[in-house]
Every structure is written in C-alpha cells, then in structure tokens.
N, CA, C and O atoms as a printed pandas DataFrame, in Angstrom:
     atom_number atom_name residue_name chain_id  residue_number  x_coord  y_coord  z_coord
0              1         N          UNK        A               1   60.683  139.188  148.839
1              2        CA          UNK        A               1   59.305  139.334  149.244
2              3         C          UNK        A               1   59.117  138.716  150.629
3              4         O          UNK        A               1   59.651  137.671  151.002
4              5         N          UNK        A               2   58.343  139.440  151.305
5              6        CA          UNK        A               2   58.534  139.306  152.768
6              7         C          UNK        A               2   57.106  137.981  153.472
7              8         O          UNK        A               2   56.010  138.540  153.480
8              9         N          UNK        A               3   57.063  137.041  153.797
9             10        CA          UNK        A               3   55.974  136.099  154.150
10            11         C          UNK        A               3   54.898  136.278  155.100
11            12         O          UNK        A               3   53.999  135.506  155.433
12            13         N          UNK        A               4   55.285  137.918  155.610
13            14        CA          UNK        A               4   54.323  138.434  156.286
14            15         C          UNK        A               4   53.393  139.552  156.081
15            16         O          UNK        A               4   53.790  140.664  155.731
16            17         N          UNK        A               5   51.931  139.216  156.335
17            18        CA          UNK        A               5   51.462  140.347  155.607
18            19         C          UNK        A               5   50.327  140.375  157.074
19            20         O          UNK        A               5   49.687  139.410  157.492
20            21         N          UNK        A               6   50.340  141.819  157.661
21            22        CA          UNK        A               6   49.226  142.561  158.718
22            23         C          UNK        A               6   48.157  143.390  157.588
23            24         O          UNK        A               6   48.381  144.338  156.836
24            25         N          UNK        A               7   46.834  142.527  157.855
25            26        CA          UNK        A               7   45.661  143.317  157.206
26            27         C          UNK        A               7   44.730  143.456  158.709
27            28         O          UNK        A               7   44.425  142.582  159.520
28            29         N          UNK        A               8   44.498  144.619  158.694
29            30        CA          UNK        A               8   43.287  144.902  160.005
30            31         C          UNK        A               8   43.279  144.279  160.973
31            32         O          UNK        A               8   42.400  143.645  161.557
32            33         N          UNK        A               9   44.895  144.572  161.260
33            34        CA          UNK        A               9   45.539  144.471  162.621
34            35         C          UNK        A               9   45.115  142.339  162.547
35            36         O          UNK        A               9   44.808  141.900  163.655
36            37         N          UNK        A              10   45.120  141.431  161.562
37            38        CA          UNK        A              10   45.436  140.426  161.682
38            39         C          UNK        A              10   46.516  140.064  161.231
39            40         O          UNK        A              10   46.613  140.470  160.073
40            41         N          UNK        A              11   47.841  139.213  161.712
41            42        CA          UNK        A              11   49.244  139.429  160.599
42            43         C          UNK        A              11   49.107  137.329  160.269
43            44         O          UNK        A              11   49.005  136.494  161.167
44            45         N          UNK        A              12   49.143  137.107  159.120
45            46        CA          UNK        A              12   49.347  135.989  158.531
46            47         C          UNK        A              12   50.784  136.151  158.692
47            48         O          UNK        A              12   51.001  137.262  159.176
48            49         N          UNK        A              13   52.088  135.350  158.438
49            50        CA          UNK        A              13   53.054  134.714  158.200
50            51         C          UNK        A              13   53.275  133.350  157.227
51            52         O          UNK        A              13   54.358  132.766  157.281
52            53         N          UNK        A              14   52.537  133.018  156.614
53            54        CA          UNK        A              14   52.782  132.187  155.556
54            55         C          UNK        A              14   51.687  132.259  154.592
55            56         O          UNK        A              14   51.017  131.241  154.418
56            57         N          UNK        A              15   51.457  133.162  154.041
57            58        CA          UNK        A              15   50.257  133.134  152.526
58            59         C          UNK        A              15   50.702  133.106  151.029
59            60         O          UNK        A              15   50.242  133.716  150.064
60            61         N          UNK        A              16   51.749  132.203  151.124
61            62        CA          UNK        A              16   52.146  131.652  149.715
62            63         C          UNK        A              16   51.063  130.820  149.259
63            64         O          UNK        A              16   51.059  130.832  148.028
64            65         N          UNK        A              17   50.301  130.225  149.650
65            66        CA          UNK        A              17   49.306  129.086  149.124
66            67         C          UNK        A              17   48.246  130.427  147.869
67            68         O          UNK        A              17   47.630  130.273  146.814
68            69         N          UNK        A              18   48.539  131.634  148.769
69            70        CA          UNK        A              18   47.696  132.516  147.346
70            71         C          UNK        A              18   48.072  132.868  146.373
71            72         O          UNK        A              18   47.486  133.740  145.731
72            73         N          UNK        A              19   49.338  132.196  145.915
73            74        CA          UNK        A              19   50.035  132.083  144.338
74            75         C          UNK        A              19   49.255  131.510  143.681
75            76         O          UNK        A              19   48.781  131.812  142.585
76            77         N          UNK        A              20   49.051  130.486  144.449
77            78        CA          UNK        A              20   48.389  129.173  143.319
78            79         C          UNK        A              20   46.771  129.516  143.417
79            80         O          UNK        A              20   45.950  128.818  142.822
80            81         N          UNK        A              21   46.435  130.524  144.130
81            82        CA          UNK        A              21   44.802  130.469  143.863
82            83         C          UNK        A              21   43.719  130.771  142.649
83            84         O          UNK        A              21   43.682  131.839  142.037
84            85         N          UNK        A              22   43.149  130.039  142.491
85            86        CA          UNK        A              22   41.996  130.242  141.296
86            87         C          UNK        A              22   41.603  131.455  140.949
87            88         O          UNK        A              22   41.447  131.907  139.815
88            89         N          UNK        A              23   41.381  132.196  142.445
89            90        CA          UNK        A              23   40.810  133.581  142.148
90            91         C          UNK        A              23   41.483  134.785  141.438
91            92         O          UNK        A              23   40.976  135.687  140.772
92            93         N          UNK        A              24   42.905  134.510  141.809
93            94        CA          UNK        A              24   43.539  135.732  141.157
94            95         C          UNK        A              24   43.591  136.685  139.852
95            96         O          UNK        A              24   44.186  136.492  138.792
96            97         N          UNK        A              25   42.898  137.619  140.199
97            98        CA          UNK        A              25   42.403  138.606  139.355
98            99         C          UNK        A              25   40.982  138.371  138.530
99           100         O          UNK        A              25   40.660  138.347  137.342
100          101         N          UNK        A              26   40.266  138.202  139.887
101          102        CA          UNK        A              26   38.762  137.897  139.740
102          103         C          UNK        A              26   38.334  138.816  141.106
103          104         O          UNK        A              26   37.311  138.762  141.788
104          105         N          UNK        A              27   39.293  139.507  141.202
105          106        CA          UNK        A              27   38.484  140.539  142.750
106          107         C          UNK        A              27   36.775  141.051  142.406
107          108         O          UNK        A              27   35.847  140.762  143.161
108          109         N          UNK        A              28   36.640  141.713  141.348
109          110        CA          UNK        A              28   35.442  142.042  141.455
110          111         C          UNK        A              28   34.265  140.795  141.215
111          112         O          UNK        A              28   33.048  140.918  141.082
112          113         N          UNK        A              29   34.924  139.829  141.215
113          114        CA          UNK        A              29   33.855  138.466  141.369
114          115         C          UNK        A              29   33.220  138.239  142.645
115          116         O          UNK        A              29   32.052  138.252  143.034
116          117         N          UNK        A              30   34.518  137.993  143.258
117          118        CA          UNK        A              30   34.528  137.680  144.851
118          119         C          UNK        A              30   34.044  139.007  145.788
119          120         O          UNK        A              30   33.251  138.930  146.726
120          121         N          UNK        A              31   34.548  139.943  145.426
121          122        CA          UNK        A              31   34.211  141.315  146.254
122          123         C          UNK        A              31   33.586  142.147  145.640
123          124         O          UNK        A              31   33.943  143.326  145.642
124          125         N          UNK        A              32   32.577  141.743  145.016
125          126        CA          UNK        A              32   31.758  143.228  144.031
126          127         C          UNK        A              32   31.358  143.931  144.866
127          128         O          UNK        A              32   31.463  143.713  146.073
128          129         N          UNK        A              33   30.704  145.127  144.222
129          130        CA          UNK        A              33   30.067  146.054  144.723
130          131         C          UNK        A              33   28.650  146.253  145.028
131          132         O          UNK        A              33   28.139  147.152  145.697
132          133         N          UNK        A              34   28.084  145.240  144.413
133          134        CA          UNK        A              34   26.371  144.880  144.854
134          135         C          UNK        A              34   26.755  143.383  144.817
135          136         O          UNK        A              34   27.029  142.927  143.707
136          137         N          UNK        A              35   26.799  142.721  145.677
137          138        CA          UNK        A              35   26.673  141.105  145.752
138          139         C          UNK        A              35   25.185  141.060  145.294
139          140         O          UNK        A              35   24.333  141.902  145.576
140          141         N          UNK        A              36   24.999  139.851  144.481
141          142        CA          UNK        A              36   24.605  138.915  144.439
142          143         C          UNK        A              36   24.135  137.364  144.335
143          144         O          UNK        A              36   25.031  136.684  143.835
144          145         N          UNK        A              37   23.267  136.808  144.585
145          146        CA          UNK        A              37   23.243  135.370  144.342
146          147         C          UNK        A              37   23.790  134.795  143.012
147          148         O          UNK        A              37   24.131  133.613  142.971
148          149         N          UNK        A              38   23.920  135.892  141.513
149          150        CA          UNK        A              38   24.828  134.870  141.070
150          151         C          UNK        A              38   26.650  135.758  140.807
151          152         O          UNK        A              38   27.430  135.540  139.879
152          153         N          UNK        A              39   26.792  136.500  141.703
153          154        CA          UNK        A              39   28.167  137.130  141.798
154          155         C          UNK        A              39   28.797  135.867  142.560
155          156         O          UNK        A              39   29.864  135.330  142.264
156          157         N          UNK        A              40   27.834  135.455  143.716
157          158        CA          UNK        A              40   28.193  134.643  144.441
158          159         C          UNK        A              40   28.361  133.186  143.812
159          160         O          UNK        A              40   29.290  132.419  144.066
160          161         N          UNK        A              41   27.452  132.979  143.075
161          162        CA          UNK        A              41   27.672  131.752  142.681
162          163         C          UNK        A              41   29.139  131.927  141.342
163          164         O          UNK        A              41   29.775  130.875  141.405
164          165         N          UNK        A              42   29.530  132.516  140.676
165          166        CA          UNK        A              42   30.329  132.673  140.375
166          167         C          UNK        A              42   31.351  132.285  140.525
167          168         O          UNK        A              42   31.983  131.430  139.905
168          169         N          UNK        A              43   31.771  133.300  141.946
169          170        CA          UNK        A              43   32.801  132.726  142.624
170          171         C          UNK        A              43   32.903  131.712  143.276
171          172         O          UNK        A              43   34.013  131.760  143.807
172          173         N          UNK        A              44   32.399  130.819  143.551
173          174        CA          UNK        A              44   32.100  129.739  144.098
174          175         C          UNK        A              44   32.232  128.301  143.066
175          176         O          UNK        A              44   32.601  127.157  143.328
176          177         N          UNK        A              45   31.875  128.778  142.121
177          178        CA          UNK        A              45   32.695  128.162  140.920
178          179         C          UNK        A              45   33.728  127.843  140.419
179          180         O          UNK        A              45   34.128  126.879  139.768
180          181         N          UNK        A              46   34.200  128.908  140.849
181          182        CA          UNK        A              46   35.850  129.542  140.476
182          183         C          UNK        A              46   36.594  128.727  142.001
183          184         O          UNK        A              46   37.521  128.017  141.611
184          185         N          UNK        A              47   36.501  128.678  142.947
185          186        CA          UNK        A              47   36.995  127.886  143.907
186          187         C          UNK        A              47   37.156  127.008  144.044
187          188         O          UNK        A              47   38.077  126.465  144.654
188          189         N          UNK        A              48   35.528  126.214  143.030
189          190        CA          UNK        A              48   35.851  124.669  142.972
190          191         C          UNK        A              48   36.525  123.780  142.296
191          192         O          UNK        A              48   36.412  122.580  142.047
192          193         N          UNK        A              49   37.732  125.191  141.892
193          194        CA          UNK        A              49   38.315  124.226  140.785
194          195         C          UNK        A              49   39.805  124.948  141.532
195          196         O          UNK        A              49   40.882  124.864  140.942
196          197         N          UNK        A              50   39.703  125.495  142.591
197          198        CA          UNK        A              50   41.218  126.120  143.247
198          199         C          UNK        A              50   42.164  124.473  144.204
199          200         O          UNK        A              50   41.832  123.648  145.056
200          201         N          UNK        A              51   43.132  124.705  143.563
201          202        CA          UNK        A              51   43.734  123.899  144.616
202          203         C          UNK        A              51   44.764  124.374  146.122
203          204         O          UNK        A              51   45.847  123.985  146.558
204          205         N          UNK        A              52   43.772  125.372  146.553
205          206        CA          UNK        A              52   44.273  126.108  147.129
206          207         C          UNK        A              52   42.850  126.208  148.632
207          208         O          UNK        A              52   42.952  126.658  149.773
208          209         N          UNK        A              53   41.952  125.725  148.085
209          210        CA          UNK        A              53   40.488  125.808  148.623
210          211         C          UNK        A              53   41.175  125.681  150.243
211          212         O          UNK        A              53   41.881  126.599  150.661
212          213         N          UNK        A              54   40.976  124.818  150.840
213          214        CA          UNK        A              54   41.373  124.521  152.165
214          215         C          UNK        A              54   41.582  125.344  153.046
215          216         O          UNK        A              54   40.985  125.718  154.055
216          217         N          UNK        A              55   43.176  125.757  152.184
217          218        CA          UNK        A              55   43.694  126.819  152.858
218          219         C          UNK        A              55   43.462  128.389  152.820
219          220         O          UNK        A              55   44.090  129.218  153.478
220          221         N          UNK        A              56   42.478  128.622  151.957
221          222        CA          UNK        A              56   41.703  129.875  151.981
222          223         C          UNK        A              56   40.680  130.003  152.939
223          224         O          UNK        A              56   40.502  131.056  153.551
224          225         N          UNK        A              57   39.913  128.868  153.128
225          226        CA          UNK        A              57   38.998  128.493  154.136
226          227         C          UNK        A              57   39.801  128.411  155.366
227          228         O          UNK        A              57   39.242  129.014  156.281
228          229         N          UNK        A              58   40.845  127.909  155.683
229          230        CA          UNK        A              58   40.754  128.210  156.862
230          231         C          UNK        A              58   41.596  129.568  157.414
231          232         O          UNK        A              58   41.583  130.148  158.499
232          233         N          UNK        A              59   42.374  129.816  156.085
233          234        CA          UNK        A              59   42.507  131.711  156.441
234          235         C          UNK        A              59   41.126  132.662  157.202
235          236         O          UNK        A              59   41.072  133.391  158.193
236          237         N          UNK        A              60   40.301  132.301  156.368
237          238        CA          UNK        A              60   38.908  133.351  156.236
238          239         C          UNK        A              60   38.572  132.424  157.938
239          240         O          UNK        A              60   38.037  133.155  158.772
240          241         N          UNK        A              61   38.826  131.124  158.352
241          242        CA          UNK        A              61   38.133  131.389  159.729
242          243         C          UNK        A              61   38.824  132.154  160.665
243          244         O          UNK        A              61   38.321  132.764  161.608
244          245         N          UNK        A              62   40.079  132.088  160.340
245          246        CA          UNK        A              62   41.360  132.623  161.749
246          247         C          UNK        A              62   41.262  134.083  161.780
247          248         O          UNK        A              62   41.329  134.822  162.763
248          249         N          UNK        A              63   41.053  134.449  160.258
249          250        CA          UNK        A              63   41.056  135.779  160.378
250          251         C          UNK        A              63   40.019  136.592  160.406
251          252         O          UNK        A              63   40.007  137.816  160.276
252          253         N          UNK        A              64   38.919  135.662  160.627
253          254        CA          UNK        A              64   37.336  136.716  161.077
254          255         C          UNK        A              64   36.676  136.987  159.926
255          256         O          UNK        A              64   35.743  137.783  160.034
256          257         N          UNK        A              65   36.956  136.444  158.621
257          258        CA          UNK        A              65   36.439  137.083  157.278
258          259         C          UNK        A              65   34.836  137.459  157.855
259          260         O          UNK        A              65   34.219  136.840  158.722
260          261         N          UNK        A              66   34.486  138.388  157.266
261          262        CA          UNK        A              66   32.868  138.310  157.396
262          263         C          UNK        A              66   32.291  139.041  156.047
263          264         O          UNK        A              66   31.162  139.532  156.011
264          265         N          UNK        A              67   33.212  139.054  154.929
265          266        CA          UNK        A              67   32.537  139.544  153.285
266          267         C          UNK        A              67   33.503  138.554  152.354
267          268         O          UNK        A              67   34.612  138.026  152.437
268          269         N          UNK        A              68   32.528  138.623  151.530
269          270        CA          UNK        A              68   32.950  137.608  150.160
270          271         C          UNK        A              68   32.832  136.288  150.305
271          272         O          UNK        A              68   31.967  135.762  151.005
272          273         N          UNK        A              69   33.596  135.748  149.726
273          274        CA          UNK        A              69   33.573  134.365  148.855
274          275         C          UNK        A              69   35.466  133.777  149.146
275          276         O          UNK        A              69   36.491  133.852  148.469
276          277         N          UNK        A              70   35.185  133.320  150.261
277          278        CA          UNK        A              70   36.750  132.527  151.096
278          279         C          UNK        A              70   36.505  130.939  150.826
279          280         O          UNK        A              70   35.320  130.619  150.912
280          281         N          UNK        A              71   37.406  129.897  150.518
281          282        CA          UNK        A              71   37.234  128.913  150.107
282          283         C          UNK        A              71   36.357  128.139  149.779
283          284         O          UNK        A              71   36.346  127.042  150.338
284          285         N          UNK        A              72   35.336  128.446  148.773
285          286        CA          UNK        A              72   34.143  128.019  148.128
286          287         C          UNK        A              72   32.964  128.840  149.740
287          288         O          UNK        A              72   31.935  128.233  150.033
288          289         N          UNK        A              73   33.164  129.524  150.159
289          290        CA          UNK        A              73   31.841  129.555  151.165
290          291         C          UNK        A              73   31.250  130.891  151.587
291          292         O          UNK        A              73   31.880  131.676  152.296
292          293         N          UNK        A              74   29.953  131.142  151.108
293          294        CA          UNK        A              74   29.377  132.943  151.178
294          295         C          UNK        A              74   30.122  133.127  152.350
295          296         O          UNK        A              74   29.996  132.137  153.071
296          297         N          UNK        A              75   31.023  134.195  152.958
297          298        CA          UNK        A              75   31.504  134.230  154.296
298          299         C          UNK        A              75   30.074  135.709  154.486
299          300         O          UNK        A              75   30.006  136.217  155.605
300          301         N          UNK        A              76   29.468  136.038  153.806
301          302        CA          UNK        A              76   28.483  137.444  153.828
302          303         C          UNK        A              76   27.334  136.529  154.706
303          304         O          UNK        A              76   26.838  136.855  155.784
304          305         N          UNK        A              77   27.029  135.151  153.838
305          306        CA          UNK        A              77   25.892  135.057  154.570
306          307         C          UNK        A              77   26.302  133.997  156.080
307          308         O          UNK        A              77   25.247  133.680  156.629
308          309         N          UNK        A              78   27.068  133.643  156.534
309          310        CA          UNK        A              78   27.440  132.883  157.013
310          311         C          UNK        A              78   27.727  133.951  158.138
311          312         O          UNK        A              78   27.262  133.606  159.224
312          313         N          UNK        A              79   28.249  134.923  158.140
313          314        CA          UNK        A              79   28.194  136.054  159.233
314          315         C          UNK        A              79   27.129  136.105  159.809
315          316         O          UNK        A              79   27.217  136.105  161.037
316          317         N          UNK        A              80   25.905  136.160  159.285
317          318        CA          UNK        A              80   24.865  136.556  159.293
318          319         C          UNK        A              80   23.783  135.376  160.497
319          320         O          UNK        A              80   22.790  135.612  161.185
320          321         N          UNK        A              81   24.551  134.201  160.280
321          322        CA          UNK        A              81   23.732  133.094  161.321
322          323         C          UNK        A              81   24.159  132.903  162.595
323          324         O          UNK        A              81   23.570  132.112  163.332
C-alpha cells in the first residue's frame, strides 16, 4: 500500500494516522447529504473521542477542507467566516 494519496490535485504523503481514526465508516455522519446541526454535532462527538484528532485537523487546514466535520471542527461553517 502506497503512502501517497492525490485528492483534488492536493497529494498527502503520510495519512496512516487515518487507520486509527474514530470516524471510520461513519461517512454519512461526517458528509451527509443535508447537514445538519445535529449531523454535525454527531460527528463532533465521534472525534472527541479520536486519537487521531490533531492530525485530521491539521490535514483539513493544509488541504483547504471547506465541507464536513475535520478534527472535531464544522469545516462548512468555518468556510463561511
């Protein structure tokens, strides 16, 4: 398995830390299809118990996130300010 992964023309090189993440196989938590305030809070739940938090957060800044729920933090509304 290769340590590099290019999503929308951003390429990570080390995203093993998303083995260990809380979220896995909670996509439609984090990324539903109608967000709401408690889709969101949900997932945000689910993070605060990831030991992985950190480094999801600072994925989602390097890589521009601007939807979902990246290390405990709305990245939807946080675009938005």
């Amino acid at each position: 398995m290769s340590d590099t992964l290019t999503v929308y023309g951003w390429t990570a090189t080390d995203l093993r830390w998303r083995q260990q993440a809380a979220c896995i196989g909670f996509v439609d938590t984090f990324f539903p299809d109608r967000p709401n305030r408690h889709t969101r809070a949900a997932a945000i739940r689910i993070c605060d118990s990831c030991p992985v938090v950190t480094e999801c957060d600072d994925y989602a800044t390097e890589a521009g996130e601007k939807m979902g729920v990246w290390g405990g933090k709305n990245w939807t509304k946080l675009s938005r300010l």
